[in-house]
C-alpha positions as CSV (number, residue, x, y, z in Angstrom):
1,X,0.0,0.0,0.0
2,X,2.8,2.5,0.7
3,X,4.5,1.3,-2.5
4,X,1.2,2.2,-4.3
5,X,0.8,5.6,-2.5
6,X,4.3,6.8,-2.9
7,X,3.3,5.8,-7.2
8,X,1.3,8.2,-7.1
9,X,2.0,10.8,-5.3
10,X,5.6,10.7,-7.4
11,X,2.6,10.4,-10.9
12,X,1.2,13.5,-9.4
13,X,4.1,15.9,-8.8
14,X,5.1,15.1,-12.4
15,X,1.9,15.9,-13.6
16,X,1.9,19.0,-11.2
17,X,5.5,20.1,-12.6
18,X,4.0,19.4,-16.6
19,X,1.0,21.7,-15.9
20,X,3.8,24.8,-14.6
21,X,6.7,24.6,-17.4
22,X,5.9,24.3,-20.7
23,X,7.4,22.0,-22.8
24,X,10.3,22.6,-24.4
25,X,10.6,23.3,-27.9
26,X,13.3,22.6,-30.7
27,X,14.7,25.1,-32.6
28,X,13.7,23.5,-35.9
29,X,10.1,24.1,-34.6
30,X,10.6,27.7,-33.3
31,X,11.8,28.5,-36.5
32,X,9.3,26.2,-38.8
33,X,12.1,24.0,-39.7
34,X,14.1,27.0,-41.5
35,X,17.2,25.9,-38.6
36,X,18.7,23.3,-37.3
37,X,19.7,23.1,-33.5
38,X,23.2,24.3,-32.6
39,X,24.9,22.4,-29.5
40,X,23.7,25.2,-27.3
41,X,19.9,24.3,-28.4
42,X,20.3,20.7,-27.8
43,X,21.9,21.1,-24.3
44,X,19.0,23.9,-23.6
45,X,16.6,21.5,-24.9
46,X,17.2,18.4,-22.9
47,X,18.0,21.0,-19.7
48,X,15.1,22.4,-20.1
49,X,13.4,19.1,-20.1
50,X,15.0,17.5,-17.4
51,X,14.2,20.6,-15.7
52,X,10.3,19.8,-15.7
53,X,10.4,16.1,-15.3
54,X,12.4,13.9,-12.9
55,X,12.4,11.1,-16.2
56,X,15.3,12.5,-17.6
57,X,18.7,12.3,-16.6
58,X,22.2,14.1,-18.6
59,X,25.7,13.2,-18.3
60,X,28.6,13.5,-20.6
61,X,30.1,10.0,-21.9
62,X,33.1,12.1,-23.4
63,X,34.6,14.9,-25.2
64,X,34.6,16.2,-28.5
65,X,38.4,16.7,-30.6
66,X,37.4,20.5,-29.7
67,X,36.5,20.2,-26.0
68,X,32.4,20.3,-26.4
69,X,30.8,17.2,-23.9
70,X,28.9,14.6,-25.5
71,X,25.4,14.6,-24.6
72,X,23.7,11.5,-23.4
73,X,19.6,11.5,-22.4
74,X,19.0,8.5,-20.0
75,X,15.4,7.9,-19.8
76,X,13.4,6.2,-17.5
77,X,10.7,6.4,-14.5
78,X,13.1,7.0,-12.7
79,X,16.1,7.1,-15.4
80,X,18.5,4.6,-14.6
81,X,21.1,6.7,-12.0
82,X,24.4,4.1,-13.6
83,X,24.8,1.2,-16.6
84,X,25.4,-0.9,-13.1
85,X,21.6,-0.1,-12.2
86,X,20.7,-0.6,-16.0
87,X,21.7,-3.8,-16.5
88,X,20.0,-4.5,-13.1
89,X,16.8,-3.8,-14.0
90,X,16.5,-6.9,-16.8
91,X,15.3,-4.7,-19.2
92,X,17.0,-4.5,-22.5
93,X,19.0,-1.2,-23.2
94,X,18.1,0.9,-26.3
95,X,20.9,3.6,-27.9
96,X,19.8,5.8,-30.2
97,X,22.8,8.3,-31.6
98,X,22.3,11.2,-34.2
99,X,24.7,13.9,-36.0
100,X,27.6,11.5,-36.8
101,X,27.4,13.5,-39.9
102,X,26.7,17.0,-38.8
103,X,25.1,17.9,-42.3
104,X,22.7,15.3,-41.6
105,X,20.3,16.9,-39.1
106,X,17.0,15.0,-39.0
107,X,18.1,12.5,-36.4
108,X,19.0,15.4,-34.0
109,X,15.6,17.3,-33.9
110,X,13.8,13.9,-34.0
111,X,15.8,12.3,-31.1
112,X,14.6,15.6,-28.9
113,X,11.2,15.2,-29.8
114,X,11.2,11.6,-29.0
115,X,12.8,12.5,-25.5
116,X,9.7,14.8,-25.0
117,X,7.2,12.9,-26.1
118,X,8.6,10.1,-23.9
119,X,8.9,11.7,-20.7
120,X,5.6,14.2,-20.6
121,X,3.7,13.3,-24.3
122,X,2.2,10.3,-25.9
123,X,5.0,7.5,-25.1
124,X,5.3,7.4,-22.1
125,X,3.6,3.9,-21.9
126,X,7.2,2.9,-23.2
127,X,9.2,3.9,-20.2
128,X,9.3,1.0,-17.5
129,X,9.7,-1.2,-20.9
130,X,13.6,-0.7,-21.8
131,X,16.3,1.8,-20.7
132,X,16.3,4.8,-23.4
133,X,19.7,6.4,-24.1
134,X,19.8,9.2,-26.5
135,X,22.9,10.7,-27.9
136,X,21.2,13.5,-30.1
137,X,24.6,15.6,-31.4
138,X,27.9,12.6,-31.8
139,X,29.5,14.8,-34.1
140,X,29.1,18.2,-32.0
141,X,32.1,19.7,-33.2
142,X,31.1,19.4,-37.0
143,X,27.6,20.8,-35.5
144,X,28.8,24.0,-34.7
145,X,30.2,24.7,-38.3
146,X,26.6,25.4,-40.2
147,X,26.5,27.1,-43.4
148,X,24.7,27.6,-46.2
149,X,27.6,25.8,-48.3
150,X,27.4,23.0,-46.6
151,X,25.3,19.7,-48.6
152,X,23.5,22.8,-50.4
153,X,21.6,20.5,-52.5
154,X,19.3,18.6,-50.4
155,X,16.0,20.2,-49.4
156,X,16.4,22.4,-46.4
157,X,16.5,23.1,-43.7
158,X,17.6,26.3,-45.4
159,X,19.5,27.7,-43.1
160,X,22.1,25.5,-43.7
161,X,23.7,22.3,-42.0
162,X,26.9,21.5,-40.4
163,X,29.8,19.3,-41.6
164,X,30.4,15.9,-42.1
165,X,33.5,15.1,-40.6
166,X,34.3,15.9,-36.7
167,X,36.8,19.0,-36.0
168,X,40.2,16.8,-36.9
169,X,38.5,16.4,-40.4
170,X,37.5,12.8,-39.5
171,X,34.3,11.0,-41.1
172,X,33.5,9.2,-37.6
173,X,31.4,6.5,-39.6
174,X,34.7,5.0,-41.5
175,X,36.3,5.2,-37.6
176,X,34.9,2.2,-35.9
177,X,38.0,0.2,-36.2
178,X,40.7,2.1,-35.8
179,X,39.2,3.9,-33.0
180,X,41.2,7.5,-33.8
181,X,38.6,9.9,-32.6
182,X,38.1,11.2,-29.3
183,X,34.2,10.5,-30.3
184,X,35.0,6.8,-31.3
185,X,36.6,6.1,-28.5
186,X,34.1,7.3,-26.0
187,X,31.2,5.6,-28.3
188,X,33.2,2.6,-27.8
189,X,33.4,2.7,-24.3
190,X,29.8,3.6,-23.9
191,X,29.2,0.6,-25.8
192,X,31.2,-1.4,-23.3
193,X,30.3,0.5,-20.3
194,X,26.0,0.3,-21.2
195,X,26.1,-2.4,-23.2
196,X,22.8,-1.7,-25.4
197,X,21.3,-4.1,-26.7
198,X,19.2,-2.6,-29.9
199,X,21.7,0.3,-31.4
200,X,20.2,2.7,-33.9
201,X,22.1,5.3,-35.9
202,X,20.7,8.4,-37.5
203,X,21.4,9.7,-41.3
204,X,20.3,11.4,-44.4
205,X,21.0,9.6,-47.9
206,X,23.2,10.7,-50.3
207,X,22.1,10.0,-53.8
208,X,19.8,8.1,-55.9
209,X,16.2,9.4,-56.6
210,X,14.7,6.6,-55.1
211,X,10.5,7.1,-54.1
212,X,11.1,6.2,-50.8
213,X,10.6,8.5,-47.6
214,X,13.1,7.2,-46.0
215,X,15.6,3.3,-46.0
216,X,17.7,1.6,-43.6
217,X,19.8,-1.3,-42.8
218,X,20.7,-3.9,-40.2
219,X,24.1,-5.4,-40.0
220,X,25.4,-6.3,-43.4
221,X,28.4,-8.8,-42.1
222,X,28.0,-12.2,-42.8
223,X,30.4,-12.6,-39.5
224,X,27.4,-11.3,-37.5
225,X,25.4,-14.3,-35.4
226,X,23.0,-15.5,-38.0
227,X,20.5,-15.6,-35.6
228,X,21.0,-11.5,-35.0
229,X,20.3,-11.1,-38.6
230,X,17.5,-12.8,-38.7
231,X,15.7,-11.6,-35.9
232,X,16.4,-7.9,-37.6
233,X,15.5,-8.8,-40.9
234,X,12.4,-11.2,-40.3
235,X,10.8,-9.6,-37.6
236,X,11.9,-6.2,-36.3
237,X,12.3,-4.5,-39.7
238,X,9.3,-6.1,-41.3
239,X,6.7,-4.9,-38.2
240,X,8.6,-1.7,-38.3
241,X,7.5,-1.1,-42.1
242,X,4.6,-2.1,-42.1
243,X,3.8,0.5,-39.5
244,X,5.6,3.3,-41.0
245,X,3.1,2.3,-44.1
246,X,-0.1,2.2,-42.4
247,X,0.0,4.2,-39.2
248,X,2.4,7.2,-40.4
249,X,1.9,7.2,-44.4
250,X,6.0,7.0,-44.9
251,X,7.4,4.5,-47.9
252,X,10.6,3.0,-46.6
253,X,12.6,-0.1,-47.6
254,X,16.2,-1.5,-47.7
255,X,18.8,1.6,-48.2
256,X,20.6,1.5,-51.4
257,X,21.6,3.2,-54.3
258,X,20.9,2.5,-58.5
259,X,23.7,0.7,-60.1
260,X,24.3,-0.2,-63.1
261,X,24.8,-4.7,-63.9
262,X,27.9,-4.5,-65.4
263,X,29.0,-1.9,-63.0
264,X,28.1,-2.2,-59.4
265,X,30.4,0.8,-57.9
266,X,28.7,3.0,-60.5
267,X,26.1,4.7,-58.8
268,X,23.1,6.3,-60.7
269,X,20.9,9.0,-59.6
270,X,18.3,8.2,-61.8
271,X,17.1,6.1,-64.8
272,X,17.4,6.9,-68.2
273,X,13.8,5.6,-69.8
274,X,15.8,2.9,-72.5
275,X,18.4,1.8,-69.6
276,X,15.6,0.1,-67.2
277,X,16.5,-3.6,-67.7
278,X,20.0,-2.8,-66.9
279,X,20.0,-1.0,-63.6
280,X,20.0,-2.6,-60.1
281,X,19.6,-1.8,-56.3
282,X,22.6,-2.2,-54.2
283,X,23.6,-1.9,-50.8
284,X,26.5,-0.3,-49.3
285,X,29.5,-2.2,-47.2
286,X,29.8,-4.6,-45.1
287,X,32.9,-3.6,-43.3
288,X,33.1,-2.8,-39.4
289,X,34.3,0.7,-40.0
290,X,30.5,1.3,-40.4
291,X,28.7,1.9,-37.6
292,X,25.9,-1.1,-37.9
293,X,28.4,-3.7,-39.3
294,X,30.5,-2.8,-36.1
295,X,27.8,-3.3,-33.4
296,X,26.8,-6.4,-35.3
297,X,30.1,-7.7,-34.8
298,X,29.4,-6.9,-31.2
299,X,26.1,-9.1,-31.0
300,X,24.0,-6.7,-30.8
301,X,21.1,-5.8,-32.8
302,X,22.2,-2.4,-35.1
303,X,20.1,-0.6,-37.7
304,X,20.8,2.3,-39.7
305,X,18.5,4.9,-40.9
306,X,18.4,7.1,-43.9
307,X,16.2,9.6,-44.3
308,X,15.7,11.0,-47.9
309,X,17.7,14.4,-48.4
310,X,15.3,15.5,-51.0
311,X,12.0,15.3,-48.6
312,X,11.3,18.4,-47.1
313,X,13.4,19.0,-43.5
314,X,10.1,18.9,-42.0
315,X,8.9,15.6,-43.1
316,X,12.8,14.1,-42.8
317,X,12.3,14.7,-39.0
318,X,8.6,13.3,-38.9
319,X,9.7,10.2,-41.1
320,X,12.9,9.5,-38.6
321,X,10.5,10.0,-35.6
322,X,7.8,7.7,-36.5
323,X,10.9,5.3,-37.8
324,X,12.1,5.1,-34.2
325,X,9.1,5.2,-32.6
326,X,8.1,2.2,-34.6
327,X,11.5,0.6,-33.2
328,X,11.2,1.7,-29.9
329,X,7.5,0.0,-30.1
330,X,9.0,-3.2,-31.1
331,X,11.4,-3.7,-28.8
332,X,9.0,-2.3,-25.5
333,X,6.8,-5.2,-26.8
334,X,9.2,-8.2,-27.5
335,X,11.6,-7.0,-24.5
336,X,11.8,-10.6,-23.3
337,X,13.3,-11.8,-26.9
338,X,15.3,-8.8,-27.8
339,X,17.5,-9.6,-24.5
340,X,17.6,-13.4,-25.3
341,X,18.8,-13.3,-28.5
342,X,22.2,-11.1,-27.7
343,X,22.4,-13.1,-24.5
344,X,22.5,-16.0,-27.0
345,X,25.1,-14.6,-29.1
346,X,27.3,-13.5,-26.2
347,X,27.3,-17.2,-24.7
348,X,28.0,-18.7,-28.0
349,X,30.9,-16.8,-29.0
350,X,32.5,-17.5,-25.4
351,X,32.3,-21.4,-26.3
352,X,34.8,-22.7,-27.8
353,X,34.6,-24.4,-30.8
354,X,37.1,-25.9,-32.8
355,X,35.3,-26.1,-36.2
356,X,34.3,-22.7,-35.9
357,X,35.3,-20.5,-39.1
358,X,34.6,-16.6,-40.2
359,X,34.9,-14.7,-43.3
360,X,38.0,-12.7,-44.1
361,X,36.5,-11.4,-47.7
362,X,33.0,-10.9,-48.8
363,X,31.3,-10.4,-52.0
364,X,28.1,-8.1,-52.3
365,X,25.2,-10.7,-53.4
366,X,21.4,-10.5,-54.9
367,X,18.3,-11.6,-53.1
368,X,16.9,-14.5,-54.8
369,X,14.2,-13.0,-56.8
370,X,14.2,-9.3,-58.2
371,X,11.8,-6.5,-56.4
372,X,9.8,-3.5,-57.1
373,X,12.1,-0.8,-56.2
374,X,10.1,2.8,-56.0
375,X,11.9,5.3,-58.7
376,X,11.1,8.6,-57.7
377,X,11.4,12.1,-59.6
378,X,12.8,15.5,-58.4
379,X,12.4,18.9,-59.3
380,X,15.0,22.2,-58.7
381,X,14.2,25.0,-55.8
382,X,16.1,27.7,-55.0
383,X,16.9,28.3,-51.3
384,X,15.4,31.6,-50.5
385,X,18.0,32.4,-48.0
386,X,21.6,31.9,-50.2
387,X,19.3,31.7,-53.5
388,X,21.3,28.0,-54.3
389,X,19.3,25.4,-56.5
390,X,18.1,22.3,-53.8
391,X,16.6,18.8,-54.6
392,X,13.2,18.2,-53.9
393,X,11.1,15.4,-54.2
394,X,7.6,14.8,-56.4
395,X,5.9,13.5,-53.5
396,X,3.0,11.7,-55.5
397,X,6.0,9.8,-58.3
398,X,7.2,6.2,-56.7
399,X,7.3,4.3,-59.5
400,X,7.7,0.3,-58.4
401,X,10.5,-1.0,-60.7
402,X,11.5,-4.6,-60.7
403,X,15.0,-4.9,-60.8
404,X,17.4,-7.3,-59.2
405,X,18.3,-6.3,-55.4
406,X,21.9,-7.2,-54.3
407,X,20.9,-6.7,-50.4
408,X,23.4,-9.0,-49.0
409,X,26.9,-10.3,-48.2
410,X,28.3,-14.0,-48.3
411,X,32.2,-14.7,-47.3
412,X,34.2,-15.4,-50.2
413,X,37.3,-16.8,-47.8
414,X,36.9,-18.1,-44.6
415,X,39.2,-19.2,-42.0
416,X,39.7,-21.2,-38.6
417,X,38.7,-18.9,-35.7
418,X,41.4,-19.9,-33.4
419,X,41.6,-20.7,-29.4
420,X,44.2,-16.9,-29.2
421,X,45.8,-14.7,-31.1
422,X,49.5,-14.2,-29.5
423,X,51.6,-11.2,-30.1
424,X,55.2,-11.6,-29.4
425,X,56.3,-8.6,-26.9
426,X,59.3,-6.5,-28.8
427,X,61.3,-3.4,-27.8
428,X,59.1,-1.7,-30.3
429,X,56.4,-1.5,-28.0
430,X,53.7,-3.0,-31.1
431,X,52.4,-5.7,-28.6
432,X,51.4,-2.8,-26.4
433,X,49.7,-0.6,-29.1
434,X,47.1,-3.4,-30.2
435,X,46.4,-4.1,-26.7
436,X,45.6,-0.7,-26.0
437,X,43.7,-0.5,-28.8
438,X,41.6,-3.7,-28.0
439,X,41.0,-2.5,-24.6
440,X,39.2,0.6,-26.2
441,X,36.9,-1.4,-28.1
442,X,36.4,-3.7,-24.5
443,X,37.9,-6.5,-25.5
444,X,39.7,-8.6,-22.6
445,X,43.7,-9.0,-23.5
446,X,45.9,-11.1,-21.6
447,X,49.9,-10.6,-20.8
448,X,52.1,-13.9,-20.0
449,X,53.8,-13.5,-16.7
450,X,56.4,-15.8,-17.9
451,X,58.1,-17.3,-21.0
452,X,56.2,-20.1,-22.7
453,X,56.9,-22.3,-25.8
454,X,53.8,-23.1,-27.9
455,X,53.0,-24.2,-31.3
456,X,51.1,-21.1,-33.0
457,X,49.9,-20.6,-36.8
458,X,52.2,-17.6,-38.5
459,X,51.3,-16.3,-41.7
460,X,54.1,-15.5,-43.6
461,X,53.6,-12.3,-45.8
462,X,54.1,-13.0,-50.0
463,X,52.8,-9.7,-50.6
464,X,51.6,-6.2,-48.6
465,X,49.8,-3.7,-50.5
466,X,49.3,-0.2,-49.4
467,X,46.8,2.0,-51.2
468,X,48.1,4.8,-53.5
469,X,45.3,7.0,-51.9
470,X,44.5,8.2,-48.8
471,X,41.5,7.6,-46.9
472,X,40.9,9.4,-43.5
473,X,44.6,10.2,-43.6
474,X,45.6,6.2,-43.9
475,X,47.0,4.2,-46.7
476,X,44.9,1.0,-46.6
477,X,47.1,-2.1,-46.5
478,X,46.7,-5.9,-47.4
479,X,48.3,-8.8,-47.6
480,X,48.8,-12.4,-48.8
481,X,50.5,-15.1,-47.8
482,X,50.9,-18.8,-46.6
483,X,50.2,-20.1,-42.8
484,X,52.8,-22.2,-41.4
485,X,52.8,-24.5,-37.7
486,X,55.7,-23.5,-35.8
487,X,57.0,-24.2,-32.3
488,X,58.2,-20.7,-30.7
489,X,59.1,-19.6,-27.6
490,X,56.7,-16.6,-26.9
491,X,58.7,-13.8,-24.4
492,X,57.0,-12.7,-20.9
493,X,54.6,-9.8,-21.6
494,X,53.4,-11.2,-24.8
495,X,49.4,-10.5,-25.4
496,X,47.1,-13.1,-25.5
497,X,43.4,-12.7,-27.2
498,X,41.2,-14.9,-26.4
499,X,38.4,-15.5,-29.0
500,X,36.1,-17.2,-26.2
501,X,34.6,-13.8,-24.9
502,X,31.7,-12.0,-26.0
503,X,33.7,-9.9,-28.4
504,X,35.2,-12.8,-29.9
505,X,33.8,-11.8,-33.4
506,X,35.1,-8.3,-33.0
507,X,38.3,-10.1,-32.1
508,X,38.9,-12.3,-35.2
509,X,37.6,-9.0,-37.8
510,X,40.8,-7.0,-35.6
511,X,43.2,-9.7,-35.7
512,X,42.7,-12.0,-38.4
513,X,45.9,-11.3,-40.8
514,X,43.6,-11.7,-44.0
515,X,40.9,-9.6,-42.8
516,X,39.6,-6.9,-44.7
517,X,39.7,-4.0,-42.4
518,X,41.3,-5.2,-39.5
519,X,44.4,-3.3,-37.4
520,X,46.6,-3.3,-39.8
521,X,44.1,-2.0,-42.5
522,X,44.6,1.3,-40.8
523,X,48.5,1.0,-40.4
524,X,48.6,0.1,-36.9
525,X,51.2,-2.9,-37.7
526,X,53.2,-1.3,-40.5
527,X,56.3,-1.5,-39.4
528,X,56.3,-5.5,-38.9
529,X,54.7,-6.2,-42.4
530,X,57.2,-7.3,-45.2
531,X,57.3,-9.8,-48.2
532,X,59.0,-12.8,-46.5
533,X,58.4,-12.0,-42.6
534,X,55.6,-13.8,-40.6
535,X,52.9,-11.3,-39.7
536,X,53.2,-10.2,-36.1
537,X,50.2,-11.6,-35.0
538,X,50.0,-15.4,-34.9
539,X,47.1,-18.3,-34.1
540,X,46.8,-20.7,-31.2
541,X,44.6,-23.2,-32.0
């Protein structure tokens, strides 16, 4: 009975509080969707917010390359007050991040809305069914530089966006891997620290002239646990779009761009009327330096959402608001299965098991029949504010075009997941850089007190390759070769990985010589890899 009384009295003070302040409003609607919020409109936002209702809680989970806190919502009734306190409450954990690419501003103006609307509006039915974490503005720094110059071309909001890349010039969705960020590595240790189980990541498209509102993706890595994909892809997405259909009047499907048959990285904005039969639609990438392969490869359940640049601002932010919503809807109402599946995961990539192999190179693959893919049409407007053309839509042209869709990823070369990877300890202090970099993804590395002699796997390198371009300031690198048994005698301090942990996936994508974006993608093992040397990092089966 006291339990009961202190309910409500604690229902009433928040409905006493609600009735005093009024709620909070985002700058895109005090400005009709013209603007987009600046960092000091989110933090006002949320402050404001938590200011009228006890269900919301802030704290920083790091710092930005220029100083600026990131912003993390915990919602609840009460919010959780620690992840220790989450994780005690048995219900799942749900992180939803915007801004990675500070041009791309639906996310962030939808995130506060949903934070609103869960706290004091029409969702808060959804509160004692998950934790909520919002991240609203990841790429704060990149925020802060809106102009009128900046992605000019989609449709608003016409007072201009910010950048793409974070304040070093980094694209933090190609920096899941290497971890070089200040923002990657606090995402990462977030990740760790919370542990969600459902990730969702906010973003505008890009490209094609597609007729849908807005697309998105699960994890595209074959590596994921198959029964991860399947769970995204057979139940959650499909419940999800069938609701943005019927409830919210929003077309979405599978992101993707056109492409031609003979040409898959040839992307197409739009159709020419005698090149139909030729044309197909094509996903992106199924590498971890994207953020939904990367928290696939982490067993949990990732999607990524696109909203279409060349909707209207307004309806980008309605579109990724109801797409959430629709999410967060889900997973309130299948809590139970949504923690039993990554608990699954977890426990079987901590058992060992010797047959066990994973895919070092994938090929992009088509569903097994063709679909109707919407073709849209778009039309010039100037911006009335810098008087540049922008892209928008024909709302009422979706033309469904059946066309082949390559929607998926199958290994091309696999190999044996081993028991460890080993790394020799040397003056050069390597051993010591990959295991600081594992520990910032959360991965568990071991150090031998003592010398041991073993019989490891090496590779020995026949070829390393470094690309003649740049990317995010790197020259890509990979290798062939040949493995060979050996019997070595490993020096105290050596690193030990075991692959029988929870991020035992994450593991093998890192370490696995053959990988195709692994540590030394990004450079980290340079100086140990040359034509006739064994590859610094060896397998213990």
């Amino acid at each position: 009975m006291r339990s009961a009384m202190c309910t409500s009295i604690a229902a009433a003070m928040v409905l006493l509080v609600s009735a005093q302040t009024p709620a909070p409003l985002s700058r895109a609607e005090q400005t009709r969707f013209e603007d987009t919020s600046r960092e000091s409109d989110v933090r006002g936002f949320l402050t404001a917010l938590a200011e009228r209702t006890p269900r919301l809680r802030l704290e920083s989970f790091g710092r930005t390359e220029e100083g600026r806190d990131l912003v993390l919502a915990v919602v609840g009734d009460p919010p959780a007050a620690s992840a220790e306190a989450a994780r005690a409450s048995g219900r799942p954990v749900v992180f939803v991040m915007a801004n990675i690419h500070a041009g791309e501003v639906e996310g962030k103006e939808a995130v506060l809305h949903l934070a609103r609307r869960l706290t004091i509006g029409d969702l808060q039915e959804l509160l004692p069914q998950a934790v909520w974490l919002f991240a609203p503005d990841y790429n704060a720094d990149g925020n802060e530089k809106i102009s009128l110059e900046n992605r000019s071309e989609q449709y608003g909001p016409i007072g201009g966006v910010g950048t793409r890349e974070n304040g070093r010039g980094l694209d933090l969705n190609r920096d899941f891997v290497k971890l070089e960020s200040m923002e990657a590595r606090a995402l990462a240790a977030l990740f760790t620290r919370w542990d969600p189980a459902v990730i969702v990541d906010l973003h505008t498209t890009n490209g094609s002239y597609h007729g849908y509102h807005l697309t998105y993706a699960p994890a595209l890595n074959p590596n994921t646990d198959s029964r991860l994909i399947a769970f995204t892809r057979e139940r959650l997405l499909p419940t999800v779009t069938t609701a943005m259909a019927a409830k919210h009047r929003f077309r979405t499907y599978y992101y993707g761009n056109f492409a031609t048959a003979e040409s898959m990285d040839r992307e197409l904005n739009a159709f020419a009327p005698n090149e139909r039969g030729s044309r197909v639609w094509r996903t992106f990438d199924s590498r971890p330096r994207f953020g939904n392969n990367y928290a696939g490869l982490r067993n949990r359940i990732s999607i990524l959402s696109e909203a279409y640049s060349y909707l209207d601002f307004a309806g980008r932010v309605r579109a990724t608001e109801a797409f959430v919503e629709e999410i967060m809807r889900f997973v309130g109402g299948n809590a139970a299965d949504v923690r039993s599946i990554v608990a699954a995961a977890d426990a079987d990539t901590a058992r060992i098991d010797p047959a066990r192999e994973a895919g070092v190179a994938f090929a992009l693959r088509p569903l097994p029949a063709p679909v109707d893919i919407l073709v849209g049409a778009v039309e010039s407007v100037p911006n009335p504010r810098s008087g540049r053309p922008m892209t928008r839509m024909v709302e009422n042209v979706a033309t469904p075009t059946r066309m082949p869709d390559y929607g998926v990823f199958s290994a091309t070369r696999t190999r044996q997941v081993p028991r460890s990877y080993v790394l020799a300890a040397s003056p050069s202090g390597l051993h010591e850089r990959v295991a600081g970099k594992l520990r910032e993804h959360g991965i568990r590395v071991d150090s031998l007190g003592a010398a041991a002699s073993m019989t490891v796997e090496v590779f020995v390198l026949d070829t390393v390759t470094r690309a003649e371009r740049r990317f995010q300031g790197h020259q890509e690198v990979s290798v062939t070769g040949r493995y060979e048994r050996r019997d070595i005698s490993i020096p105290a301090a050596s690193i030990v990985v075991r692959t029988d942990q929870p991020l035992g996936r994450l593991v093998f994508y890192l370490l696995e010589p053959e990988s195709d974006d692994s540590l030394a993608t990004w450079n980290l093992l340079d100086d140990a890899l040359k034509p006739g040397m064994a590859h610094p990092v060896m397998k213990l089966f």
